[in-house]
C-alpha positions as CSV (number, residue, x, y, z in Angstrom):
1,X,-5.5,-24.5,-10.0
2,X,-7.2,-21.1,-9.4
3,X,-6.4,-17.5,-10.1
4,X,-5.9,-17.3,-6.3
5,X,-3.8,-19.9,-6.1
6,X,-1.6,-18.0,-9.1
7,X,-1.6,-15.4,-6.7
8,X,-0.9,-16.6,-3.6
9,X,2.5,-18.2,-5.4
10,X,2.9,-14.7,-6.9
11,X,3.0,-12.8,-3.7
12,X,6.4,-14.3,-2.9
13,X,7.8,-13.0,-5.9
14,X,9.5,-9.4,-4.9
15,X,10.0,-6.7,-7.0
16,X,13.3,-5.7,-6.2
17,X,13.4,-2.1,-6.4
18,X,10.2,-1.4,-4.7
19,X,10.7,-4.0,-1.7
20,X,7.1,-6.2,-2.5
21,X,5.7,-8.9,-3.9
22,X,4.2,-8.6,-7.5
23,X,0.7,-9.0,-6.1
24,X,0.6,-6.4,-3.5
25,X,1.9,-3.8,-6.6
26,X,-0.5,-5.1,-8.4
27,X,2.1,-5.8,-10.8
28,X,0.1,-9.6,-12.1
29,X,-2.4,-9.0,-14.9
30,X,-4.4,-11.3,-17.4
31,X,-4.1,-15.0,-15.6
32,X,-5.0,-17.6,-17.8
33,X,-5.2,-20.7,-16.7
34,X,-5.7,-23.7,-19.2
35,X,-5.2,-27.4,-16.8
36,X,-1.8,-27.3,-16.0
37,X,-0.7,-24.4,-18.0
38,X,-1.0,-20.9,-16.3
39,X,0.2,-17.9,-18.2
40,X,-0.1,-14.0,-16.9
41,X,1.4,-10.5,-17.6
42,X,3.6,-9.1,-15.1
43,X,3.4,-4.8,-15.1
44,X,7.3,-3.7,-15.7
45,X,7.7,-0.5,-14.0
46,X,9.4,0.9,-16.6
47,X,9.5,-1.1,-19.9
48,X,13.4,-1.2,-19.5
49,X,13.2,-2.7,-16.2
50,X,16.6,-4.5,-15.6
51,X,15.0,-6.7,-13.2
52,X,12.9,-8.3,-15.5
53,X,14.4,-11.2,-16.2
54,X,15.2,-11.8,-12.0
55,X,11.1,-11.5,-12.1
56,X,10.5,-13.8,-14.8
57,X,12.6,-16.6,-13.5
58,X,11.3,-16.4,-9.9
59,X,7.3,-16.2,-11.6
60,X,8.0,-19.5,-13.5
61,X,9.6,-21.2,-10.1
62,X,6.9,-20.7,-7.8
63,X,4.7,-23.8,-7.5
């Protein structure tokens, strides 16, 4: 597992509002990837995004 491999399974996650995937918004910070565990940050455009929990799910299901 590689930080480009995080972020090639990223950039299929779209931020609904804007109309793109997190990693073209640059929207995926601090990867950290431990074996099979990979955690990450995603930027919220607004800190009340309702979205964020659409986001969250479809992060955790890419493979």
């Amino acid at each position: 597992m590689t930080n480009e491999a995080v972020l090639q399974a990223l950039s299929n996650v779209q931020e609904p509002d804007l109309g793109k995937d997190l990693v073209t918004l640059n929207m995926v910070k601090d990867i950290v990837i431990d074996g099979d565990a990979v955690s990450f940050t995603i930027v919220l455009t607004t800190p009340a995004c309702p979205m964020k929990d659409m986001m969250r799910t479809a992060s955790e299901k890419c493979h």
